[in-house]
VEXNUVO-529708 format. One record per atom (N, C-alpha, C): residue in one letter; z, x, y. Coordinates in steps of 0.05 Angstrom, whole numbers, plus 5000, padded with zeros to 4 digits. Layout:
N
AZXY
...
END
This chain:
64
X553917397618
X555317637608
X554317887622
X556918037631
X555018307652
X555818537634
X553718757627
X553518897619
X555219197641
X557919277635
X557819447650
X557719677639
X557719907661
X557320157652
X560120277627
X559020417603
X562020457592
X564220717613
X563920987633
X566520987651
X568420767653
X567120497666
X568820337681
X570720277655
X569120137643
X571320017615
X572420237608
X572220537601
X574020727603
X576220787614
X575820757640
X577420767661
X580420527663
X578220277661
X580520027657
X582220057630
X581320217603
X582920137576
X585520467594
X584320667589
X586320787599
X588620727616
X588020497652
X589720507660
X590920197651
X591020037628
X592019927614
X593620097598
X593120307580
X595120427560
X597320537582
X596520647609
X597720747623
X600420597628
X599220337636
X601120147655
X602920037627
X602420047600
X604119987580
X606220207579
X605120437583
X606920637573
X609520667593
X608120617628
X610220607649
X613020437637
X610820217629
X613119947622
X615120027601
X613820167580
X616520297553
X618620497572
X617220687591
X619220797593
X621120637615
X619720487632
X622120317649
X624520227628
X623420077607
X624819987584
X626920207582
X626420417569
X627720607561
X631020737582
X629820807604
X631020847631
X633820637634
X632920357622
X633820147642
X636620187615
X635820247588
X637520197563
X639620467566
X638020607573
X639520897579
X642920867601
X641320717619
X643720697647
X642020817664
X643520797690
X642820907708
X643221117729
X645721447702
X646221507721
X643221777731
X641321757712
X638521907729
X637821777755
X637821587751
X636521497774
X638421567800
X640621467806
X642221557823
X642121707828
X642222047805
X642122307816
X639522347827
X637122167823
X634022227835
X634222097872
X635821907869
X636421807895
X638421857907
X639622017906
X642022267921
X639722507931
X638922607908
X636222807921
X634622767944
X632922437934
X630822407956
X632122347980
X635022257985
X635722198011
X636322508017
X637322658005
X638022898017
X635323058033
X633222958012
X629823068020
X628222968051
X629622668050
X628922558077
X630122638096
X633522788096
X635022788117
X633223038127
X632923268115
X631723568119
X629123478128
X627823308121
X625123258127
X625023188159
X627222998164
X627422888194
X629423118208
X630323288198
X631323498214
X628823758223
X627423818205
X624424068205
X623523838226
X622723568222
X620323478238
X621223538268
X624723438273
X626123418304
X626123688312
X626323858289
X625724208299
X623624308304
X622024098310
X618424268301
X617924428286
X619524508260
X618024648242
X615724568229
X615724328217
X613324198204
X612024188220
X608524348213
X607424238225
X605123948215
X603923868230
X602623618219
X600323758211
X599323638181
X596523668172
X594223658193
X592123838194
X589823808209
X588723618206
END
């Protein structure tokens, strides 16, 4: 039996409640429909097109 430090087991019960809660709201989302999601993925393509237009413009610059 290994005695660990209590953080770790902190750390693990939290991202257990975490990963339950993801799961209710997937739940939730999926009962809902889907027209959020669609409007979230109309956005991000619109985010990528601008993203690859700044990059081909050189506006972006790259992180140091």
């Amino acid at each position: 039996i290994h005695n660990y430090p209590q953080p770790i087991n902190m750390e693990v019960f939290l991202l257990c409640i975490f990963c339950g809660l993801y799961g209710i709201t997937s739940e939730l989302i999926r009962s809902e429909g889907m027209k959020n999601i669609r409007q979230f993925n109309k956005l991000s393509a619109n985010a990528d097109k601008n993203y690859g237009q700044a990059q081909s413009n050189g506006e972006r610059k790259p992180n140091p």
